[in-house]
N, C-alpha and C positions, 0 to 999 in steps of 0.2 A: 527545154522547159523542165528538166529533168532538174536542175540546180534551184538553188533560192535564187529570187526573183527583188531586190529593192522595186520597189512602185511608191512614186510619191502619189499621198492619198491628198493633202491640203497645202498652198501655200499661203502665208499672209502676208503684207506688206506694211512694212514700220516706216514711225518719222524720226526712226533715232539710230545708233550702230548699237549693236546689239553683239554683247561677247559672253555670257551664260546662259543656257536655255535647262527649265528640271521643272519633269513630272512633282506634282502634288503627288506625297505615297497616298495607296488607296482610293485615288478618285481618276476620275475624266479630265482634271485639269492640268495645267502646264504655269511655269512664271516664265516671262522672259527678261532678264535684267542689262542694262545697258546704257549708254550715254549719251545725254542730247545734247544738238551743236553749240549751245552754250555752255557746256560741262556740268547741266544737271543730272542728277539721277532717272533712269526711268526703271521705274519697275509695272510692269505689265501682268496681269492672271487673266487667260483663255481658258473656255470650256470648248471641249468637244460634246457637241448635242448635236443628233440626226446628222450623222456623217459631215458637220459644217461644223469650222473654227470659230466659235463666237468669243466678242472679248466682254469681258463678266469687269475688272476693275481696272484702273489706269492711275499711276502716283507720280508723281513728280518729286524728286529731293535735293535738296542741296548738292550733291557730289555723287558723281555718275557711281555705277556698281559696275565691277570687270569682275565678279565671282559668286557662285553662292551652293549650299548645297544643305541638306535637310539630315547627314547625318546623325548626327549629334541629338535631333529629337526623337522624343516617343511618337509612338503611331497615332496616341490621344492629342496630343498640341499640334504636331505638324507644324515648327516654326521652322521658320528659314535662314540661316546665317548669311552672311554677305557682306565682303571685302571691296572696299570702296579704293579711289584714285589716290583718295586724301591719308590711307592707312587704316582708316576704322572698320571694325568688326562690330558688325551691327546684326540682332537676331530680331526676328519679326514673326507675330501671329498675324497670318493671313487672314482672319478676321476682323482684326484693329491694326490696320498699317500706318494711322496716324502717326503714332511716336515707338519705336524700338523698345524691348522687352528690356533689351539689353544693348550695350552701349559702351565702347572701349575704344581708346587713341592705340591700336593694337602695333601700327606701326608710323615709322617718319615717313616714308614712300610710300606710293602703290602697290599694294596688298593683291601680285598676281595669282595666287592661286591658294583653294583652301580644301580641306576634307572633314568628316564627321565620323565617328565610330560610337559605339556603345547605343546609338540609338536604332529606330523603324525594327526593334530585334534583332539588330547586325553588329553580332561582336560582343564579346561579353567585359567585365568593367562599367569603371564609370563613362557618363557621357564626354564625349573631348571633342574640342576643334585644332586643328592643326593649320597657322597661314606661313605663309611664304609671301616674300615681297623684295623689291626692287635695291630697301637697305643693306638686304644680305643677311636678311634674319629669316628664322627660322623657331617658329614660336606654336608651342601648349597650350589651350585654352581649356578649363571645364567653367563651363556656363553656369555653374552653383558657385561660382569663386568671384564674385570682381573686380575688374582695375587691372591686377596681379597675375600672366601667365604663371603657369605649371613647372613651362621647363621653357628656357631661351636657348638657342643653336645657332652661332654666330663666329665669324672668327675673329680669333685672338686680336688684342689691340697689336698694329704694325703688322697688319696680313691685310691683304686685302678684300675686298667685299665683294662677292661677286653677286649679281643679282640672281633671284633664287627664282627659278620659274613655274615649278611644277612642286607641289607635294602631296602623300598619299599614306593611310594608315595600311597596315599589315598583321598577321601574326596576329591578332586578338581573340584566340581562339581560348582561353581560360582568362579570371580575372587579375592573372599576374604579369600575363606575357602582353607586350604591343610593340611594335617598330613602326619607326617611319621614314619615310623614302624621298628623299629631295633631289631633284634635277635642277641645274644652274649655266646660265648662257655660255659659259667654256667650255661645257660637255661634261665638268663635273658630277657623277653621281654620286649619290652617302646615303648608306642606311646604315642607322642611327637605334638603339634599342632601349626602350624609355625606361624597361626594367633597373636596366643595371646602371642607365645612363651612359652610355661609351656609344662610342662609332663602332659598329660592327661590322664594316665591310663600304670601300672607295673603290671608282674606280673614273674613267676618264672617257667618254664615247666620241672624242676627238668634234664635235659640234655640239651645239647648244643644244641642251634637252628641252623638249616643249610639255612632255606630257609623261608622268610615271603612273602606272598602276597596279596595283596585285588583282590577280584574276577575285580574288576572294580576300576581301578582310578579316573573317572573323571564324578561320581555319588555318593551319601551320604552311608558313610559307610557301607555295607550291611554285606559281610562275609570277615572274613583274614583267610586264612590258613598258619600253621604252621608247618614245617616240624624239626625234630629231628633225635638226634643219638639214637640207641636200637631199632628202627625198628616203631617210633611212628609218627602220624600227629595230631595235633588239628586243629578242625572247629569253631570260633568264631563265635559268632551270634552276628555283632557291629550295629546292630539296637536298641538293647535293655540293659540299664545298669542298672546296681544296685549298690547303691552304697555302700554294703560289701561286695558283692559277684561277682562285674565284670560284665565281655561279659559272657552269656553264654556257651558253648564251648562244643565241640564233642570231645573226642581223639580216635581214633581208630590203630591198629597195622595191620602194612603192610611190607612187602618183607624181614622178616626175616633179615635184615641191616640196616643199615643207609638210612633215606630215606631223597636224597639230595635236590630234588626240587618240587615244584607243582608247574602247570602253568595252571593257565584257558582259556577255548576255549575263542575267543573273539568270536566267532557267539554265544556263549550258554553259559554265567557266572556259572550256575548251574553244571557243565561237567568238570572236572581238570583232567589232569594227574599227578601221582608222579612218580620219578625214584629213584632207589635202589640203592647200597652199590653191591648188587650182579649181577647189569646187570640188573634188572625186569624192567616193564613197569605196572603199574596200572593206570588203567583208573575208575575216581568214578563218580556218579552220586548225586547231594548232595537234598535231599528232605527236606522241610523245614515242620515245627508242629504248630501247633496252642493251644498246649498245654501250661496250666499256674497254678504253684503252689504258697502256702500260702509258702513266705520262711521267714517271724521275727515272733515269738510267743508273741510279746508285740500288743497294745492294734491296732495301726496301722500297719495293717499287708501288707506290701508291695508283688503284684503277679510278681512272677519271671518267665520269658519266659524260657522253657527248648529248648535246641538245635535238630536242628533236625539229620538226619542220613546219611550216607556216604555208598552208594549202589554199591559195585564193578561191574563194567561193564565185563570188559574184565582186563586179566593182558598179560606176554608174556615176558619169558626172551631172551631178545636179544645181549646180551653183557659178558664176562664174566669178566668183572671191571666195577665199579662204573659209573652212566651216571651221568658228571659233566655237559652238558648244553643241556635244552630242549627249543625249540619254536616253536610254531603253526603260519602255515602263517595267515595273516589276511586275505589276500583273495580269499582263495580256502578251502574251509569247508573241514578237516580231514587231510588235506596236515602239516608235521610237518619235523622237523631234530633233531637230538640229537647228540651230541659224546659223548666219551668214554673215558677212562683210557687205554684201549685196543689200543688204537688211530687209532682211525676210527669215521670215520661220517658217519650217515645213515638218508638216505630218507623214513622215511614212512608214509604210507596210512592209517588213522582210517574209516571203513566204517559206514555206518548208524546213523552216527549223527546225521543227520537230521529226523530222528525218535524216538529217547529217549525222 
């Protein structure tokens, strides 16, 4: 009992599939967004009140939601962005969900994955969104602009389009610097750096990436994790480059499936969870080296920083489908929610983190 402990505290059961699940910053509530069997939208908001999951609103929309995420606003609005089947990029105040703040044909496909910076106080800059989707694009949004992304990331005409599955901001640690990190169903990854506009660094994880993220957006690059199909994660170490041989990087294998996301604790960047293809829960603990080898045999021998290692905590299968969305509250240390393919949401409690 000496380790953290996962303990589901709540589960609730849905009439729809549900593929994003995100704390409201600064409150008791949760959104769950997701798609009903006729391919409407469902967007869902729970309160937690007296340790029970209550649901407080229930919407129905045209076109299901497979994303969403609260980045990009201040802590006073608390809207919520969210990437539909149909490609649209749609923002919404959770007190009037009637009609969309904002509103954009953001992409031709389904818009798999989106992130937020400059907002809730994370990151400094302007507010951005950044989506990813199925066309192979790769698109900038600031939400003071509209109709018109910022920056497009796509390939050249006569290449081909690979669908883009994962993106993620980084680096936005002053108001000049930001990058962003895209994973794509060949195993292709690109980070991309919005400063100068170029590609700063490719590389190939030989399976489809499902999930990128930097421990910290809004601090100089430290770690990305990488999550993959076949049951793998890589650990970037983006402090340190080489320039033939990259970030250094960990891969290690976890939940026998697909492992769909990592998410780091915001109290403790060191502390991620990832979730499985089979329902798992792993929780790692990432311990960094101060280890350094000779890596060029010619006369300038350049020392390469080796990565360091990925310490399992606790794991805990709780689901028996795929956990498509995980989030840690930011303000209650080990408090988290996830849903499922199962279609259910669940409340739980990580214990002891504040001792790792």
């Amino acid at each position: 009992m000496e380790k953290p402990q996962i303990i589901l505290h709540a589960d609730v059961s849905l009439n729809y599939t549900v593929f994003d699940t995100k704390w409201i910053p600064v409150s008791t509530k949760l959104v769950s967004l997701g798609t009903h069997a006729k391919g409407e939208g469902a967007l869902q908001i729970y309160e937690i009140s007296g340790g029970k999951v209550e649901l407080i609103s229930d919407v129905c929309k045209p076109k299901g939601f497979k994303c969403g995420t609260f980045g990009a606003s201040s802590l006073h609005q608390r809207h919520l962005a969210t990437g539909d089947f149909e490609g649209n990029l749609q923002i919404w105040d959770m007190e009037k969900l009637e009609t969309p703040v904002y509103n954009v044909k953001a992409h031709s496909q389904i818009i798999n994955a989106i992130d937020g910076v400059g907002g809730l106080g994370i990151g400094s800059g302007a507010p951005e969104l950044i989506t990813g989707s199925r066309d192979g694009g790769v698109k900038v949004w600031d939400p003071r602009q509209k109709d018109l992304p910022v920056a497009t990331i796509e390939a050249e005409p006569g290449h081909d389009k690979r669908d883009c599955w994962t993106v993620a901001f980084g680096n936005a640690y002053n108001d000049e610097e930001r990058c962003i990190c895209a994973g794509y169903d060949n195993g292709d990854i690109k980070l991309f750096d919005l400063r100068k506009m170029s590609l700063r660094w490719e590389s190939n994880l030989r399976n489809g990436v499902c999930c990128v993220q930097f421990d910290r957006r809004d601090i100089k690059m430290n770690k990305l994790v990488a999550t993959t199909l076949e049951s793998k994660f890589h650990v970037f170490d983006m402090r340190h480059y080489h320039p033939k041989r990259g970030y250094p990087s960990l891969i290690k294998k976890a939940h026998k499936s697909t492992v769909w996301l990592a998410r780091h604790l915001p109290q403790n960047r060191d502390i991620f969870m990832t979730t499985g293809g089979s329902g798992s829960l792993c929780l790692w603990n990432y311990e960094y080296t101060s280890k350094k080898h000779n890596g060029d045999h010619s006369s300038k021998r350049q020392l390469i920083t080796a990565a360091g290692e990925a310490h399992l905590l606790q794991n805990s299968m709780i689901a028996n489908q795929p956990i498509s969305g995980f989030d840690w509250n930011a303000d209650k240390l080990g408090l988290a929610v996830c849903s499922s393919f199962d279609q259910a949401l669940r409340v739980l409690i990580v214990t002891k983190l504040n001792v790792v």
